[in-house]
KEKE-3310 file (N, C-alpha, C; in steps of 0.2 Angstrom, whole numbers, plus 5000, padded with zeros to 4 digits):
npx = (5373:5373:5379:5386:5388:5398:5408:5412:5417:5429:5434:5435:5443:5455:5471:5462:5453:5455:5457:5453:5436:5439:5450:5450:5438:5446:5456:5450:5445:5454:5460:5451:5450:5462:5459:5451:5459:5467:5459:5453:5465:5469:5460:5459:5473:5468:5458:5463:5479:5482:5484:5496:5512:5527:5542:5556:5569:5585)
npy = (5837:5820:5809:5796:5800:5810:5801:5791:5800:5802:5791:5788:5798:5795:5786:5775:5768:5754:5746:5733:5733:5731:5736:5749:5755:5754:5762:5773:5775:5776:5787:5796:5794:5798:5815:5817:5814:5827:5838:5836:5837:5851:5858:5855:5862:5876:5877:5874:5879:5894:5892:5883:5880:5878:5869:5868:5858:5848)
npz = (5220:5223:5238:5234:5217:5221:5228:5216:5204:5212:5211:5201:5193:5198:5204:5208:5199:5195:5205:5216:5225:5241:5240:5235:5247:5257:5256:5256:5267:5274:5269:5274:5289:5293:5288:5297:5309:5308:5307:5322:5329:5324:5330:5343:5346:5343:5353:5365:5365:5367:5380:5381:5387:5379:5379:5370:5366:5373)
capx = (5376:5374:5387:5389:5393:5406:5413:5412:5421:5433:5437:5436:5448:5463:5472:5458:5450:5456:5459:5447:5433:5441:5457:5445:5434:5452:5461:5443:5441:5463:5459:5446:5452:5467:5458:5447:5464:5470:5456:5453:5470:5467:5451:5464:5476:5463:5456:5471:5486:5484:5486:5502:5519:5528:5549:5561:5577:5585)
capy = (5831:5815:5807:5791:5802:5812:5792:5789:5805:5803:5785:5788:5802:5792:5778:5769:5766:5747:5743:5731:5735:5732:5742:5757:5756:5755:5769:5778:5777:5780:5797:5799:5795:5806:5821:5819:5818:5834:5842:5837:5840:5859:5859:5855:5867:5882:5877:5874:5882:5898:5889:5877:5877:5873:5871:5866:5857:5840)
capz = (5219:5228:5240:5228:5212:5224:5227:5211:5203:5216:5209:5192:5190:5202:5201:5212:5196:5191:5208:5217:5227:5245:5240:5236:5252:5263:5255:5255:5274:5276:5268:5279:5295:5292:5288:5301:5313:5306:5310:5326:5333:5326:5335:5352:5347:5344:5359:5370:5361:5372:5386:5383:5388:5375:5380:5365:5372:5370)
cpx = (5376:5380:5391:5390:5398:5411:5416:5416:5427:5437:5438:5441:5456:5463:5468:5455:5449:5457:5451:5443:5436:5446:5454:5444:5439:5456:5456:5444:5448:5460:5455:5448:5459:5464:5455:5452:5465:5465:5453:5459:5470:5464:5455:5467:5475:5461:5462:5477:5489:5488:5494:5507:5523:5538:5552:5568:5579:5585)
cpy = (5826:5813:5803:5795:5807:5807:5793:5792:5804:5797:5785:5792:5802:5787:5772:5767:5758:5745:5738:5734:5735:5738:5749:5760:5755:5759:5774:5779:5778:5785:5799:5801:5799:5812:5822:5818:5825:5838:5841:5842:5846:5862:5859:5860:5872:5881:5878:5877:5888:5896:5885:5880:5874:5874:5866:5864:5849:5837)
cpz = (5225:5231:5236:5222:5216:5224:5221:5206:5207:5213:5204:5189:5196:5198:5203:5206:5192:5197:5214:5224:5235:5247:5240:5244:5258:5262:5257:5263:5279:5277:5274:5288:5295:5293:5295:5309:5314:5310:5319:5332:5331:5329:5340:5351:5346:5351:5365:5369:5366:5379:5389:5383:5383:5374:5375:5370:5370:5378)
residu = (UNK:UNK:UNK:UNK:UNK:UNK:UNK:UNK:UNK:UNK:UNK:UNK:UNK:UNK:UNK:UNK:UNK:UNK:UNK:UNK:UNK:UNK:UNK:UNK:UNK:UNK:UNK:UNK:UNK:UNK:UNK:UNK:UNK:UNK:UNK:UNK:UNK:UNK:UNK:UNK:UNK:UNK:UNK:UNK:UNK:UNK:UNK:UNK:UNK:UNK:UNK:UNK:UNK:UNK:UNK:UNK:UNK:UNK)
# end
């Protein structure tokens, strides 16, 4: 499967699917940069996790 019908599938069975072309391609690359947070900061926290200090307290 190509990347544009992963898109395209991805648009067609949300609610992206009446909404205009900028709105897609802003929500599309939200999702993105989200996920690709997530995974980064798991990526620090396997890496680093061992390591921290982590004190609870007000």
């Amino acid at each position: 499967m190509k990347n544009m019908d992963v898109y395209y599938t991805i648009v067609q069975n949300t609610s992206l699917k009446d909404m205009p072309k900028w709105f897609k391609a802003t929500s599309l690359l939200l999702f993105t940069a989200i996920v690709s947070l997530i995974l980064a900061m798991c990526t620090m926290l396997f890496m680093y996790g061992p390591n921290m200090v982590i004190r609870y307290g007000y």
